[in-house]
C-alpha positions in Angstrom: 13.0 -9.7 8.5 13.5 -12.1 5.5 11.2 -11.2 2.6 8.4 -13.2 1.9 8.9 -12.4 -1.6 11.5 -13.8 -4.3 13.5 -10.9 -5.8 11.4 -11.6 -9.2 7.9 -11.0 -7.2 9.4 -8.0 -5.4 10.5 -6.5 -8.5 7.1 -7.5 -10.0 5.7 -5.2 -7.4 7.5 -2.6 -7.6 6.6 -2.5 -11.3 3.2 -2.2 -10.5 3.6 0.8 -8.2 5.8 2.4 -10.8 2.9 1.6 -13.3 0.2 2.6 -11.4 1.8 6.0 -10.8 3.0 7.1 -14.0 -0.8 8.8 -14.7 -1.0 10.0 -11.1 0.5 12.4 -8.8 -0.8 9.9 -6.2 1.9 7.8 -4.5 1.9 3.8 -3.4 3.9 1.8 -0.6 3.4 -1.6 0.2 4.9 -2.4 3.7 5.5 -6.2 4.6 6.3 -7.9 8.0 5.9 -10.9 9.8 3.7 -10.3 12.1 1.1 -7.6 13.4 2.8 -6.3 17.0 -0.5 -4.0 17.2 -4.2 -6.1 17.9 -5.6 -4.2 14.6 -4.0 -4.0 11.4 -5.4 -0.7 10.3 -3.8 0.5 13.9 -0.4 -1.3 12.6 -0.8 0.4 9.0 -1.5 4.1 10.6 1.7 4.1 12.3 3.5 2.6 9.4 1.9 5.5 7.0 3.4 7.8 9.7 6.9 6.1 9.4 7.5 6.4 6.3 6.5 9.8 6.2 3.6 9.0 4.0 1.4 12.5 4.9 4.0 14.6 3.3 2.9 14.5 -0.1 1.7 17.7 -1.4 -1.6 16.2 -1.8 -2.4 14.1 0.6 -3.0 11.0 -1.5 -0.7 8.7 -0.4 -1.7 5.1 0.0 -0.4 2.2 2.2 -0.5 -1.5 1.8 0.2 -3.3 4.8 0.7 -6.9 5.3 1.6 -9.3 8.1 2.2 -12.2 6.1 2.7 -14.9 8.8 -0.3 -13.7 11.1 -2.4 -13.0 7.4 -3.6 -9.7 8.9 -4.0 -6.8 6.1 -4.5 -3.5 5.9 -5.3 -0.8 3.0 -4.8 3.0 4.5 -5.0 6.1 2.1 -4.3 9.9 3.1 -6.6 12.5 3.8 -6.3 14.2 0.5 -7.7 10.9 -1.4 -10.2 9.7 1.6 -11.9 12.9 0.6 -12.2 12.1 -3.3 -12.9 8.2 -3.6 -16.0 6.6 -2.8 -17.2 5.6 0.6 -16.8 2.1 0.0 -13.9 2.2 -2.1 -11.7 1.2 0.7 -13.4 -2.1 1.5 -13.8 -2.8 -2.4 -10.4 -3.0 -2.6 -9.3 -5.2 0.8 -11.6 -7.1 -0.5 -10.2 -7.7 -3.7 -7.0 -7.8 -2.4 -8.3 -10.8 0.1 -9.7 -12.8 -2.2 -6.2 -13.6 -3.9 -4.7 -14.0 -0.3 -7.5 -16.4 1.0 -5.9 -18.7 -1.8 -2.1 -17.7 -0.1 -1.9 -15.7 -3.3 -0.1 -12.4 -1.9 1.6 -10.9 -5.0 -1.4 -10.9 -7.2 -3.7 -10.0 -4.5 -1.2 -7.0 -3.8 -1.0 -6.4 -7.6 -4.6 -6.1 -8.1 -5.1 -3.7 -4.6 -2.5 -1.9 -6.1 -3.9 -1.2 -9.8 -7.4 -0.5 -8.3 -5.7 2.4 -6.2 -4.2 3.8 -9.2 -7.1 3.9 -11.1 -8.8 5.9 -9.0 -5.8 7.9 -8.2 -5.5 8.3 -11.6 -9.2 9.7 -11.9 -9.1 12.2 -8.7 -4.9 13.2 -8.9 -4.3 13.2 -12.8 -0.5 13.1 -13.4 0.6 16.9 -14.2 3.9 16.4 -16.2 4.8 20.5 -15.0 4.6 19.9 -11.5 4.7 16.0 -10.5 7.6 13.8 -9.1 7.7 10.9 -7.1 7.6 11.8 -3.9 7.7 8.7 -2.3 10.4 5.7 -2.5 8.3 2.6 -4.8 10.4 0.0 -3.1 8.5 -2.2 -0.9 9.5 -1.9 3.1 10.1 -4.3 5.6 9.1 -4.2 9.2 11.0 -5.6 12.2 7.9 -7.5 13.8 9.6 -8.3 16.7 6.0 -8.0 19.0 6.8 -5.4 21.8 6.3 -7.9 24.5 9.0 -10.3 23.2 
């Protein structure tokens, strides 16, 4: 797929996963592609978290931002480890920050502000350990062929 995103707000995201993860020993991903090839997102986003081999951080606290840019269908998935720590409602808090900048086609600062509202609270339940953390996961943003399965 062609990115949705100039290489300056690409890089700008990236930046804020880097930045959001230097307190943490939490790890971010943001996952783009064109369209959803599963009816739910959060279906979509599970498999995604699964690709990238998202469960196999030591503790558990990966999180997953998944957007289908051209069918505007978004998802916000964390791992076991931090589903157990945050809030129950902190999941919806944050898509629905996160929507608010998109309902305005605003998809970089709606990503940027999901993303530093994960960190903070990764940053208060998986404080960085400067003995034992490393980045476990890639910060670079993936792409997804969204070929639907039918096609």
């Amino acid at each position: 797929m062609k990115s949705p995103l100039t290489p300056e707000q690409e890089a700008a995201l990236v930046a804020a996963i880097r930045q959001a993860e230097i307190t943490t020993s939490g790890e971010i991903r943001v996952h783009l592609e064109d369209t959803c090839p599963t009816p739910e997102p959060l279906d979509r986003a599970a498999q995604v978290f699964a690709e990238l081999g998202m469960h196999r951080t030591a503790q558990r606290n990966g999180v997953l931002f998944y957007l289908a840019w051209k069918t505007r269908q978004f998802a916000v998935i964390g791992d076991s480890g931090i589903n157990s720590a945050v809030p129950d409602d902190f999941w919806e808090i944050t898509k629905e920050a996160v929507l608010s900048y998109f309902h305005n086609h605003d998809y970089v600062n709606g990503l940027d502000k999901g993303i530093r509202l994960v960190g903070e609270q990764l940053r208060r339940y998986f404080p960085y350990d400067a003995a034992t953390d490393r980045n476990e996961l890639d910060d670079s943003i993936s792409f997804g062929d969204s070929t639907p399965p039918h096609a």
